[in-house]
N, C-alpha and C positions, 0 to 999 in steps of 0.2 A: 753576766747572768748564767748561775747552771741553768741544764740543759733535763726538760724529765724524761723519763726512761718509760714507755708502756708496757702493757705487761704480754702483748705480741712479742717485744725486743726482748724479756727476759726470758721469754720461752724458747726463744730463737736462740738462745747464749744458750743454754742446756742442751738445745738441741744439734748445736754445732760443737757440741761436747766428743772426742774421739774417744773417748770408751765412758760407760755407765757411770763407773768410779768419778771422772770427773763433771759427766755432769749432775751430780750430786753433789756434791761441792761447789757447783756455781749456781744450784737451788736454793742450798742454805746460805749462800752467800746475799743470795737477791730478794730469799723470801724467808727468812731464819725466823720471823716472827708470825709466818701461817702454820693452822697445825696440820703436820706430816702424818702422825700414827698414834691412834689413841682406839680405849676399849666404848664400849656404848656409852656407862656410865661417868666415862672418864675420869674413871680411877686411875687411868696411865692417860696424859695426854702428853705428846711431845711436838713440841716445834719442830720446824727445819735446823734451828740453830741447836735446840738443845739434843736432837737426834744426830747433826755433827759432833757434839761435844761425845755424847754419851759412844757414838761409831769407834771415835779416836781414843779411847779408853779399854774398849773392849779389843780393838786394835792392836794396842799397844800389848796387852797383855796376852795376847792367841802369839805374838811376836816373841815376847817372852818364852812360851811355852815352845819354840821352834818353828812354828808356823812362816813360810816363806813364799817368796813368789813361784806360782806354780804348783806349789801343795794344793791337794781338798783338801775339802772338811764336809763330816755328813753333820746333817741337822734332820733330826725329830723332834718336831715339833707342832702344837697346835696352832690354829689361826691366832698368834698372839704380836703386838711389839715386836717384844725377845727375837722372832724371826727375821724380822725387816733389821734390825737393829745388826744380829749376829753375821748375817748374810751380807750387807754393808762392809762391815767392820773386815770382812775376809777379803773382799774385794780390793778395800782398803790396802790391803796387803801383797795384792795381782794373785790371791788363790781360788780356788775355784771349787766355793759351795754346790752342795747340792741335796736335794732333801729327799728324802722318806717315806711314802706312804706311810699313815698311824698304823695301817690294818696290816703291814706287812709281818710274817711270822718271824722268829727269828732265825731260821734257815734262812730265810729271803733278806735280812738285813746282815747278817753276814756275806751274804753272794753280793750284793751291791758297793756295800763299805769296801771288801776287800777286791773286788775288780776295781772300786777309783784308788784306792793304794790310799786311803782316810785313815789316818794316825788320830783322830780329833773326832766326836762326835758329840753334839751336843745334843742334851736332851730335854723333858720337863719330868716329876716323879711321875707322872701317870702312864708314861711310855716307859721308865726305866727300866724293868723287869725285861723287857724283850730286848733291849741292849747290854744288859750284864748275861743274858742266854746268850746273846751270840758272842760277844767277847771270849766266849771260853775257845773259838775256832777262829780268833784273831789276833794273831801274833802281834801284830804288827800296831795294834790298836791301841794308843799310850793313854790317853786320855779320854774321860767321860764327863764333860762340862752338864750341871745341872744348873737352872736357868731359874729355878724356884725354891727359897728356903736353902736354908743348912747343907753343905757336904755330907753323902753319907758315903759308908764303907766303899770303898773304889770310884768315888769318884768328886770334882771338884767344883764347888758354888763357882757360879756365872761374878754371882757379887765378889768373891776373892781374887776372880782374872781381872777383872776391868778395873781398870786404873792403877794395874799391878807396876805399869812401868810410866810414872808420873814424866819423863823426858821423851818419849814417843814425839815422833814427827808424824801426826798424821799427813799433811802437804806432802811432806817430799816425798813418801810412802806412793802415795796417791801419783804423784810425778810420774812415778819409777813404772805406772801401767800401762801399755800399750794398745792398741785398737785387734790387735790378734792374737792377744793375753785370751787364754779360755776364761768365759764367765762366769759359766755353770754348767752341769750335765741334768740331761732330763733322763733317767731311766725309764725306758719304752720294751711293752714286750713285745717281740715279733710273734711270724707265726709258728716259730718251733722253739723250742730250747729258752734258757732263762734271760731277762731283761737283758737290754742293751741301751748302754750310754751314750745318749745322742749329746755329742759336744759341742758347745753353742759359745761362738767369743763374743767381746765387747763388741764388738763392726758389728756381727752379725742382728745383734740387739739392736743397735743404735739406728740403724738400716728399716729396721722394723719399724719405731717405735717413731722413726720422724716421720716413714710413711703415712702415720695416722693425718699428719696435720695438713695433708692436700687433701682429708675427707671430711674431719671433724673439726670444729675450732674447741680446742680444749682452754680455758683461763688458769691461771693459777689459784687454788682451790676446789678445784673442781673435786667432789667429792664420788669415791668408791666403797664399797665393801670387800674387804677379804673374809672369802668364806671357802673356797674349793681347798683341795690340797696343794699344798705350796710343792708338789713331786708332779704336779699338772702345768704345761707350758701354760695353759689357759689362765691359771691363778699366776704363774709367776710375770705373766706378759701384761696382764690386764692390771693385777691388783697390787705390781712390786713394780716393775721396769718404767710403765706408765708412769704411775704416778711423782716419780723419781724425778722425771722430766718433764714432766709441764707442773709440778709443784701441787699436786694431790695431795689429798685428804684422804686415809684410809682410814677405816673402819673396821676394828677386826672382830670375827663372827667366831668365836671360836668352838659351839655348835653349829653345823649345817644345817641342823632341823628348822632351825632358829631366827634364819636366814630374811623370812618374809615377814617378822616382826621387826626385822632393826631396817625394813624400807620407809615406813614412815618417820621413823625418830631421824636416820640420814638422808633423806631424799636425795637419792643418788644423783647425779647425773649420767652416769653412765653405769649401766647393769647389764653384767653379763650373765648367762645363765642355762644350764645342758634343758635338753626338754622336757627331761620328767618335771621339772620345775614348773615350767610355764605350764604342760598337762597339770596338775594340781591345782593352780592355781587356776585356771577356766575350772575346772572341776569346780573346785572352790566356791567360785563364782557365781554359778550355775547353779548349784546346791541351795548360794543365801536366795538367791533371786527367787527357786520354785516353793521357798517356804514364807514366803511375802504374799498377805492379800492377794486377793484376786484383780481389787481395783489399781493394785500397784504392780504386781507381777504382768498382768496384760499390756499394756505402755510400753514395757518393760522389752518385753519380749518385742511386741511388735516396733519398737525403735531398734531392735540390733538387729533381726530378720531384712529391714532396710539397709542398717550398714554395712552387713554382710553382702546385701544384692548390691550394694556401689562400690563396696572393694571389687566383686567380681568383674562387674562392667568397668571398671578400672583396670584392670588385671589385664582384661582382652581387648583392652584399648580403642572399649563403645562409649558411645556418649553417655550422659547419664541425665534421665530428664530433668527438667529445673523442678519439680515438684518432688525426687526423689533428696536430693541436693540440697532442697529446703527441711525437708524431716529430718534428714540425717544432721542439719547445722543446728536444729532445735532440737532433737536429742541428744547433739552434745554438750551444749552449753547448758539443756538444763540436767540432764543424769551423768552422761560419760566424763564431765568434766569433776564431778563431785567423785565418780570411781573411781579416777586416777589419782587425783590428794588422799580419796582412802587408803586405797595402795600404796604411798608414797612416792608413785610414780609421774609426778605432775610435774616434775624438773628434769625428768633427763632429757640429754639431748640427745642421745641414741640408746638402746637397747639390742645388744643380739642372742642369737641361739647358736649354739654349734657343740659337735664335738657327736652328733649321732644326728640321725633322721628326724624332723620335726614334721608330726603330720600336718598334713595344707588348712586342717579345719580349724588347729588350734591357733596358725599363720591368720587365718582369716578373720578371728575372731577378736583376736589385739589391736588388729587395724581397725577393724571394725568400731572399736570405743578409742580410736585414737591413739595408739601404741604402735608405732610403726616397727614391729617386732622383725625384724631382719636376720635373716642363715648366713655365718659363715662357713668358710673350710682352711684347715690350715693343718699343720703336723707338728710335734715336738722337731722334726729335724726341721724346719721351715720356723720356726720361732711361734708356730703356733699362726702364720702366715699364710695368703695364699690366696683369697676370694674373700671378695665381699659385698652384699647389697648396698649399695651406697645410698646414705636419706637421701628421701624422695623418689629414689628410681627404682624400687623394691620389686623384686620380680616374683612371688610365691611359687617357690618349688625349685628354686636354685641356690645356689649358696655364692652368686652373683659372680661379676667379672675378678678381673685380675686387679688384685691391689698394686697400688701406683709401685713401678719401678719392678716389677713380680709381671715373667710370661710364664704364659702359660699355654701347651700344645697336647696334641691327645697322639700317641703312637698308632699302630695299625689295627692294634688290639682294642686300641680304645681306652688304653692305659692313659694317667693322666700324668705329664711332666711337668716340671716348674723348674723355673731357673730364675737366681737375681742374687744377691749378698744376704737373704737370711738364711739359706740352703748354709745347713752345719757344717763343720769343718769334717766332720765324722766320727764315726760310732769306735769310740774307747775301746783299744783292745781288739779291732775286728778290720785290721786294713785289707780283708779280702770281700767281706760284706761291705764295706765304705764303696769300696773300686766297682761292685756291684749296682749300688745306687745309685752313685753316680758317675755317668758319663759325657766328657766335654762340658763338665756345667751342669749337665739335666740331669735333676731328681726324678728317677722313676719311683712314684709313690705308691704303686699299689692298688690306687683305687682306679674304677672305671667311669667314665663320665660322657657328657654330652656337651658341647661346645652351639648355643645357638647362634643366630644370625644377631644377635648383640654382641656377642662373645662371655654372655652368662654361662658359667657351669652348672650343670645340672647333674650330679653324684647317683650313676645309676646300680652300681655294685662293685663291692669290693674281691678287688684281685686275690688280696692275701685272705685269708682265713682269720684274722683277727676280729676277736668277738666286742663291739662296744653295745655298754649295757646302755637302758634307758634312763641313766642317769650320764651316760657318757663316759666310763670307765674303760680304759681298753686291756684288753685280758688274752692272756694266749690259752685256746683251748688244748693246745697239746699237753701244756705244761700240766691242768687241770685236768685231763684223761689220764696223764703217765703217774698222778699221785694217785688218783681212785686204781689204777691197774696195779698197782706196785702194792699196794696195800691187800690185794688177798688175789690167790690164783684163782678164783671161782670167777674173778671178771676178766672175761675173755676179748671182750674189745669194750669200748664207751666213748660216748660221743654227748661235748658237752652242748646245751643250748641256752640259748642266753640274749643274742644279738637281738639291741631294741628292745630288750624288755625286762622289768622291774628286778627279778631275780634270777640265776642259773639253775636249770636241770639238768638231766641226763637219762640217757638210752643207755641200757646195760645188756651186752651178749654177754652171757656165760658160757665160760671155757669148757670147747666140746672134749676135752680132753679129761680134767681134772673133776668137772661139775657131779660126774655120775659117779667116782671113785670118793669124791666127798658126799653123796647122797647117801651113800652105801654107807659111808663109817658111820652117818648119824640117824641110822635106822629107820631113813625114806625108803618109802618101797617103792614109787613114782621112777620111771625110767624115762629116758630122752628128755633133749630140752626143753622141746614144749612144754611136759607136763612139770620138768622141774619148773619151770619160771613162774609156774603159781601156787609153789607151795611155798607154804609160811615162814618156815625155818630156814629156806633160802633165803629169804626177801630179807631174814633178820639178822644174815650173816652178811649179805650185800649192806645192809644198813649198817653193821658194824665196820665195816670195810670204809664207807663210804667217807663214816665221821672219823675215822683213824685221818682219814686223806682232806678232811674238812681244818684237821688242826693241824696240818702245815702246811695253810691257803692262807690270803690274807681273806677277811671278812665277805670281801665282794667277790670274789670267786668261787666262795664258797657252796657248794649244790647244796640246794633249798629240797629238793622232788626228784624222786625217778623214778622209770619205769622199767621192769626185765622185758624184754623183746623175744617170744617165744622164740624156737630154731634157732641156725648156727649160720654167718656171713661168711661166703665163700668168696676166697681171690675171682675177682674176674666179674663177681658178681653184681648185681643192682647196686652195694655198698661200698663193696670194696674194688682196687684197682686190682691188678696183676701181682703188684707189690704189696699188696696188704693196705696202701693209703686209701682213706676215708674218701670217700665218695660226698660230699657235704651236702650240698645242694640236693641228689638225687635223696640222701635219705631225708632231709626235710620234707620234702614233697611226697615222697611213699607213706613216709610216719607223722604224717600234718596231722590227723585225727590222735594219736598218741600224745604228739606233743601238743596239741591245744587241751586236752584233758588234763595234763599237766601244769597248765596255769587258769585252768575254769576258779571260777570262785567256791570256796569253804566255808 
C-alpha cells in the first residue's frame, strides 16, 4: 500500500530546502496544481507547475543572453507575475536579482544598477523612460528586457527571451546553487551618502523563512497579497520567499492605493501592512460608523469602548469582570464578526504592522474587534527579521521578543544587537561599513530599545538619523538636504522632516553669505536674514530651488512644505555642532511650533 504524504510533510520538504531555488522546485513538484501567482481578475493565473515551466524558459533564455551564476540582474517592476516569475528564473541560474523602487529617478537607478555591476534590467513600458535616461551613464548595461507587448528601440520583449533556448536544463541549473550563493540585494539608505546593498544569500533566507513555522502554521495555499515594493525586504520576505515555501497563493496588487479593496475578493490569511494603512483604515472605520443612525451608531460605539477597556485590563494583566467579558462576546459575534468578513479579514491567521512606529490607540482598537494586530522589528540586513509579537502573547507597544533562533542584546548605549543566520553577508562594495556592523556576529543596528522582563523589545529611538515615513519608507535626509542645498546658494543649511509622518518637509537657513548679495541683484531693499526670509521673491526662488531638487528625488522624498527660519545657525550653536553637523533632535524640539504648522490641515 502507498503511503500519504500530509501537507505538514510537504512543507517540511521545502523547508529543509538549502537554498530558495530548490525549494521551489520541491513546491511545484508537490503542489504544481495549487495557484502560485495570479492578477485579481485572473487574467494571469499560474500554477506551481505551470510557474516551473514558464521559470525554466525565461531561464533558459537570460542564459542565453550570458547571464551566469553570480551575475545581477535589476528588475523594475510593478506588483505583477512578470516579477515573481523573472526573479525565480535568475535564481534559477545562482544570479542574484534585485529590484528597484518605481519612484526612483534615473540618477538613482543608475547609482544602484551600476554599484550591483546589472548588465540585464528588466522593465514594464510604464517605467521604461527612467531606464533608457539612465542607460546613457551605463556602460556596462547590455540589455533592457521589457516584460509587456513588442520590443521597442533599445530594447528586447520578455516574450522573445523565454523559451529562446528550448534545451535548457532547468534542474541541473538549479543543482548548481549553493546555500551561500547571494540571493538578492536590498538597497537600503543609510544615514549619509547614497543607498547601500544589503546582501542577503539563500541560508540567509531560508533561516528566516523556516523561522516562521515555530510561530505560525502556515498550509499550502495559504493566501497573500503583493502590494509593497518588491525593493522592500517586507514585500520580498512576506509576499515572494514565504510563499515559495509553504506553497502560497499570491495575489498581485499592482496599485497600492488599491490594496484594501482586493482584502475581500482574497481573504488573506496573512496581511501585512506599514501603519498609515491600518491609521486609514480605523479612520475609515470610524468615519462609516459616525455617519450611521443614532440607534445603531450608539451600540456601536458603546461595544468597542468595552473592548477597548478589556484589551486594556488584558494588557496589564487585570482580570476582567464576567459581565465585561460577556458584552464584549456578544458584541462580537453579533457586529465585530460581520466587520471582519467586511474587511476581508475574517481568515487570517495572523496580521502584523512594522516598518515605523504604530500608535498604541490604533493597536488597541483591532484587538478590540478582534484583529490581533501585532508590531514587528526587523531590518533589510536581518531579512527583514528580528522581533515579534507572537499570537496570543501580544504586548501593545513593543514589537515583541526575539524570533526563534534570533538573540537579541542592547549595548551600553542601549543600542540594539542581533545576532543568528539572517544577519547579511554584507553591504556590496563597502567592506569597511560591513566590518562596522558587524562585530563577532552582532549586528549593531542603530536603533535604541528597551529589553523588559519578558524580553519584549520595545523601540525607543533611533541611533542613526534615518527618516521612516508613515508609510514606512526609509530615506536618508542627508541625501535629500545635499539635493535642495546643491540646487541654489541662497540655502544655506536644510534640514529635512519627515519621520512618522504622511509626507516630507523642510527648514530652510539662508546663506548668510550669498542671500543679501542675491537680495541686492533682485532689487530687494530688505537687509539681514530675518527680514529676507519673509519676503516673497525669496520664498519663490527657494521654491524654485526646491523643485529643481524634487526632480532628482524619488517621489517619496520628495519635500511637499517648507518653511525659511529667520537668522543664521551658528557652529557650536542650539543647531549646529562644532563641525557644522545638524543637531536633529534639538531643532525639532526649538522648531515643534514651525514644524507642526507645516503639517496643520489646508
Amino acid at each position: 500500500m502507498g503511503t500519504t504524504t500530509t501537507a505538514g510533510e510537504t512543507v517540511k520538504a521545502a523547508l529543509d530546502a538549502a537554498t530558495i531555488t530548490e525549494a521551489f522546485r520541491r513546491t511545484a513538484a508537490n503542489h504544481g496544481d495549487l495557484v502560485a501567482f495570479r492578477t485579481r481578475d485572473d487574467g494571469v493565473s499560474l500554477t506551481w507547475a505551470q510557474a516551473r515551466d514558464r521559470v525554466d524558459a525565461i531561464a533558459g533564455g537570460l542564459a542565453k543572453l550570458g547571464v551566469a551564476k553570480g551575475d545581477s540582474i535589476a528588475i523594475l517592476l510593478s506588483n505583477r507575475p512578470e516579477f515573481h516569475l523573472v526573479d525565480l528564473a535568475a535564481i534559477t541560474l545562482g544570479a542574484c536579482p534585485f529590484s528597484i523602487y518605481n519612484t526612483y529617478s534615473p540618477e538613482q537607478i543608475q547609482y544602484v544598477v551600476a554599484d550591483a555591476g546589472a548588465r540585464i534590467v528588466v522593465t514594464e513600458a510604464s517605467l521604461l523612460d527612467g531606464v533608457l535616461a539612465a542607460q546613457a551613464d551605463l556602460p556596462d548595461l547590455e540589455t533592457v528586457i521589457l516584460v509587456d507587448g513588442d520590443a521597442r528601440e533599445g530594447t528586447t520583449a520578455l516574450a522573445d527571451v523565454e523559451g529562446s533556448d528550448p534545451d535548457f536544463d532547468g534542474e541541473a541549473a538549479a543543482a548548481q546553487v549553493g546555500p551561500d550563493d547571494l540571493l538578492t540585494l536590498i538597497y537600503t539608505s543609510g544615514t549619509t551618502g547614497p543607498p547601500k546593498g544589503v546582501q542577503l544569500s539563500h541560508h540567509n533566507l531560508m533561516f528566516a523563512v523556516a523561522s516562521i513555522q515555530t510561530l505560525i502554521q502556515f498550509d499550502p495555499g495559504m493566501r497573500v497579497i503583493s502590494w509593497l515594493p518588491a525593493a522592500h525586504i517586507a514585500e520580498r520576505a512576506a509576499h515572494h520567499y514565504i510563499p515559495i515555501v509553504y506553497a502560497g497563493q499570491v495575489t498581485c496588487c499592482d496599485n497600492p492605493r488599491e490594496v484594501m479593496s482586493f482584502l475581500p475578493q482574497v481573504r488573506p490569511n496573512w496581511f501585512f501592512a506599514v501603519p498609515r494603512i491600518w491609521e486609514k483604515l480605523k479612520a475609515g472605520l470610524e468615519s462609516m460608523l459616525a455617519q450611521q443612525p443614532e440607534e445603531q451608531r450608539a451600540p456601536m460605539e458603546k461595544a468597542l469602548a468595552a473592548a477597548v477597556e478589556k484589551v486594556r485590563l488584558e494588557q496589564r494583566k487585570e482580570p476582567v469582570p464576567p459581565e465585561l467579558a460577556e458584552t464584549v462576546a456578544k458584541a462580537d459575534e453579533e457586529m465585530f464578526a460581520g466587520l471582519r468578513k467586511m474587511l476581508g479579514l475574517d481568515e487570517v491567521i495572523t496580521i502584523n504592522v512594522g516598518a515605523a512606529p504604530t500608535p498604541v490607540e490604533v493597536l488597541e482598537f483591532f484587538h478590540a474587534i478582534g484583529l490581533e494586530l501585532a508590531e514587528l522589528w526587523g531590518m533589510s540586513e536581518t531579512c527583514g527579521m528580528g522581533t515579534v509579537n507572537p499570537p496570543g502573547k501580544v504586548k501593545i507597544g513593543t514589537v515583541g521578543p526575539a524570533a526563534p533562533g534570533i538573540e537579541i542584546k542592547l549595548a551600553e548605549d542601549g543600542e540594539v544587537l542581533i545576532k543568528g543566520d539572517c544577519v547579511m553577508v554584507g553591504y556590496r562594495n563597502k567592506p569597511d561599513q560591513t566590518a562596522e556592523t558587524i562585530v563577532d556576529g552582532w549586528m549593531f543596528t542603530g536603533d535604541i530599545g528597551e529589553l523588559d522582563e519578558d524580553g519584549y523589545l520595545k523601540i525607543v529611538d533611533r541611533k542613526k538619523e534615518l527618516i521612516i515615513n508613515a508609510a514606512g519608507k526609509n530615506m536618508s535626509p542627508a541625501n535629500i538636504e545635499a539635493a535642495m542645498k546643491s540646487a541654489s546658494p541662497l540655502i544655506g543649511q536644510a534640514v529635512t522632516i519627515g519621520d512618522a509622518r504622511s509626507y516630507n518637509t523642510a527648514l530652510i537657513i539662508l546663506d548668510a553669505d550669498y542671500a543679501p548679495v542675491w537680495a541686492k541683484q533682485n532689487g530687494i531693499e530688505a537687509e539681514g536674514l530675518e527680514a529676507l526670509a519673509g519676503e516673497e521673491k525669496v520664498r519663490a526662488a527657494v521654491q524654485d530651488a526646491i523643485d529643481a531638487a524634487n526632480a532628482r528625488l524619488a517621489r517619496v522624498e520628495q519635500i511637499k512644505k517648507f518653511t525659511i527660519v529667520p537668522g543664521d545657525w551658528a557652529p557650536g550653536g542650539d543647531e549646529l555642532t562644532p563641525t557644522m553637523k545638524l543637531k536633529r533632535r534639538p531643532i525639532a524640539e526649538k522648531y515643534a511650533r514651525e514644524i507642526d504648522a507645516l503639517y496643520a490641515a489646508t
